[in-house]
Backbone as CSV, one residue per row, in Angstrom:
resi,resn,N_x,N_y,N_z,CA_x,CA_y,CA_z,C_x,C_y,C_z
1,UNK,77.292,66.486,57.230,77.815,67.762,56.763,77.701,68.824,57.848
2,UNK,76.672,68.886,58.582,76.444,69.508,59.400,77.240,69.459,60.489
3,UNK,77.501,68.303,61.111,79.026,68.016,62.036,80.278,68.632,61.970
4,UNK,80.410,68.397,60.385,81.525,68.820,59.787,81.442,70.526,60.332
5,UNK,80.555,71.522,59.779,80.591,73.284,59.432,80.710,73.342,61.161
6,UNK,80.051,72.380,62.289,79.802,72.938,63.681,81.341,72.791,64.329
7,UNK,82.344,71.595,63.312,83.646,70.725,63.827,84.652,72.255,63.339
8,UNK,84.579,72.481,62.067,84.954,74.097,61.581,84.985,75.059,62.465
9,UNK,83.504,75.507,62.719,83.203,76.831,63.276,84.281,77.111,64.794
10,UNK,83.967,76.036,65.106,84.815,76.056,66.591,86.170,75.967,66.635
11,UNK,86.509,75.013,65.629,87.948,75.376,65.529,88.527,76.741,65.653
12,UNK,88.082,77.042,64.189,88.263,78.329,64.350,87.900,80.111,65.271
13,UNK,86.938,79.878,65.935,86.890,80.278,67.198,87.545,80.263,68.110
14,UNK,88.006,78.930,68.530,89.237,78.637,69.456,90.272,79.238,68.708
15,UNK,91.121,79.050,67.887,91.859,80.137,67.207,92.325,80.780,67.221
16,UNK,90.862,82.240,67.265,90.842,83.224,67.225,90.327,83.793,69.112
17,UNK,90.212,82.734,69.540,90.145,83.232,71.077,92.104,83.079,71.262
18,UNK,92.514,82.331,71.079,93.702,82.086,71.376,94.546,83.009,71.109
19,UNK,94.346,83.734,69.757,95.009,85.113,69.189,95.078,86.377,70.032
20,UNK,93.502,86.167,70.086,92.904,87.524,71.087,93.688,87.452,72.529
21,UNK,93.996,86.597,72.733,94.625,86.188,74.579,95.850,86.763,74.441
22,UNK,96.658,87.165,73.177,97.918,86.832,72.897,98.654,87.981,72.973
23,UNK,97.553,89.568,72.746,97.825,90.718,72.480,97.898,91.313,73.749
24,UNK,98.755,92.224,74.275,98.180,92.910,75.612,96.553,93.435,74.960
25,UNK,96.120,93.549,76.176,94.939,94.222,76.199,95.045,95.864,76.008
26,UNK,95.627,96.100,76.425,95.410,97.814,76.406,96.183,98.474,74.714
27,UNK,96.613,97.987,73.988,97.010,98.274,73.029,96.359,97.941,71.971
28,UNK,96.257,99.024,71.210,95.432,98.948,69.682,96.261,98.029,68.613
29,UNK,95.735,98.133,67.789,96.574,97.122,66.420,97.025,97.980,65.935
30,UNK,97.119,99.448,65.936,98.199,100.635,65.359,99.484,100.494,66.295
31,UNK,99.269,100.272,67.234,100.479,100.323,68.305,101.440,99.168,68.212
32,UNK,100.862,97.919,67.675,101.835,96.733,67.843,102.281,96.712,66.444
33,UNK,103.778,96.918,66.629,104.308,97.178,65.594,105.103,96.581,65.288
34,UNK,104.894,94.809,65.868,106.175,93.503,65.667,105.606,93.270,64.235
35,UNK,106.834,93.047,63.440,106.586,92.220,61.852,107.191,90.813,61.960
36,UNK,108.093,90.363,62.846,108.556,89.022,63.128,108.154,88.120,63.922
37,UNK,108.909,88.887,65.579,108.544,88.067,65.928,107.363,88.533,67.300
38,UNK,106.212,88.409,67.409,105.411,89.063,68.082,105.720,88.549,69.627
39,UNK,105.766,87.271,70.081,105.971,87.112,70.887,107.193,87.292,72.248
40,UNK,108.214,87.817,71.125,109.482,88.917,71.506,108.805,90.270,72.449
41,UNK,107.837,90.407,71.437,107.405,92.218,71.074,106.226,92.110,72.482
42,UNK,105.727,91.023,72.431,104.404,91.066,73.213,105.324,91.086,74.973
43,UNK,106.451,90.372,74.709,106.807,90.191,76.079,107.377,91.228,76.774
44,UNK,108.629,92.254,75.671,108.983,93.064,76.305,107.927,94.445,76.361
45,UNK,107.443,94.733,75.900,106.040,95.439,76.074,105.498,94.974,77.214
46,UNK,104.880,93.658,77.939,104.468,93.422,78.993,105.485,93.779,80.050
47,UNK,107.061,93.402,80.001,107.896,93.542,80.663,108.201,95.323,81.053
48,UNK,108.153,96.280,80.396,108.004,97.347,80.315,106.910,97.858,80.892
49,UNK,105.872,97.330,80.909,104.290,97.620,81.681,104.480,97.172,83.093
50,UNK,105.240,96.092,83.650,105.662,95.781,84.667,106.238,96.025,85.502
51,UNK,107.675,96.699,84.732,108.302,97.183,85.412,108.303,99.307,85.531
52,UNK,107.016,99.710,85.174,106.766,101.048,84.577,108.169,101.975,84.062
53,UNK,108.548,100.951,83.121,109.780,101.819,82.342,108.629,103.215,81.714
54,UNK,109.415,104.496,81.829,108.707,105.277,81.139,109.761,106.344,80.103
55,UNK,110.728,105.627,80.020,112.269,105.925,78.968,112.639,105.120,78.521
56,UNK,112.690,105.139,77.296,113.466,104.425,76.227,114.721,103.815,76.714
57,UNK,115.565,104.693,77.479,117.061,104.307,77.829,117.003,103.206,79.123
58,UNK,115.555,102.786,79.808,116.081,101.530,80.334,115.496,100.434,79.700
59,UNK,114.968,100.380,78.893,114.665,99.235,78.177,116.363,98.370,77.553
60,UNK,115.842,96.983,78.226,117.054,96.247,78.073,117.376,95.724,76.477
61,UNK,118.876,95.978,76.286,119.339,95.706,74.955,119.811,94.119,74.705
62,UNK,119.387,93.132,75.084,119.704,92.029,74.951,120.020,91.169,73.641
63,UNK,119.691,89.928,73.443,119.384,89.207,72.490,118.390,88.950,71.505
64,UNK,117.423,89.728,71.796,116.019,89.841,71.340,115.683,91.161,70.953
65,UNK,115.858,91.559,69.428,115.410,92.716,69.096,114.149,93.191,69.259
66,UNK,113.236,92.383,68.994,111.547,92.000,69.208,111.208,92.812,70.604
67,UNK,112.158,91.655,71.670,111.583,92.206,72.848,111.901,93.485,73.009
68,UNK,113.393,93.989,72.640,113.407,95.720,73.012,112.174,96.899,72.098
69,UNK,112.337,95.935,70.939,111.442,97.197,70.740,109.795,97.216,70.823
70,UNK,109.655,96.397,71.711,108.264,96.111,72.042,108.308,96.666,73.863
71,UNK,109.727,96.660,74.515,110.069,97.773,75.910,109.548,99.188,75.230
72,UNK,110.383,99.165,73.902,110.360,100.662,73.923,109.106,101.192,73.564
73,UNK,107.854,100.332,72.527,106.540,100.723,72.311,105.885,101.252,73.571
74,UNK,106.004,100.464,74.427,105.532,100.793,76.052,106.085,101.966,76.575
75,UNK,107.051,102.464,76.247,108.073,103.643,77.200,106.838,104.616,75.941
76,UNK,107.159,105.051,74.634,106.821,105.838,74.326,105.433,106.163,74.508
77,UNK,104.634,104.990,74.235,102.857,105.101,75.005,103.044,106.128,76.248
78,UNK,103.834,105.644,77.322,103.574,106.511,78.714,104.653,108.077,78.625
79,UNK,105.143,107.911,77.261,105.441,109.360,77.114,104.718,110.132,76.476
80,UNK,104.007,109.429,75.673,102.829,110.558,74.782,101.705,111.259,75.032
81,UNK,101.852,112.465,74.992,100.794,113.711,75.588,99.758,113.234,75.708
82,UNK,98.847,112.223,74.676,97.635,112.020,74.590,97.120,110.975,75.775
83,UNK,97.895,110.604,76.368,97.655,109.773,77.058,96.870,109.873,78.637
């Protein structure tokens, strides 16, 4: 039984390390605001951090709604006063 809860625990650890890898780092869980498909959202957000878009209007309009509006989460971050 004991095998079993230690065969569990780690699973799920790995998991949840895998999740954690998945998010940019610098963004809160208020900020990521994909409901579909995250990995759209996670990319153009990275892609936007990359390329320091800091306007909405160059974030690319492609095939991937996800990814634009995960460009544009990034443009508005580096437009907001608080920052």
């Amino acid at each position: 039984m004991r095998a079993y809860i230690v065969i569990v625990t780690l699973a799920v650890l790995a998991t949840c390390a895998v999740a954690y890898m998945a998010i940019p780092q610098d963004q809160t869980d208020a900020e990521r605001a994909c409901s579909d498909d995250c990995l759209g959202y996670d990319a153009g957000y990275k892609w936007a951090q990359q390329h320091s878009v800091d306007d909405e209007d160059y974030c690319p309009k492609g095939n991937s709604q996800s990814f634009h509006e995960g460009c544009i989460a990034f443009a508005q971050r580096e437009l907001s006063p608080d920052r």
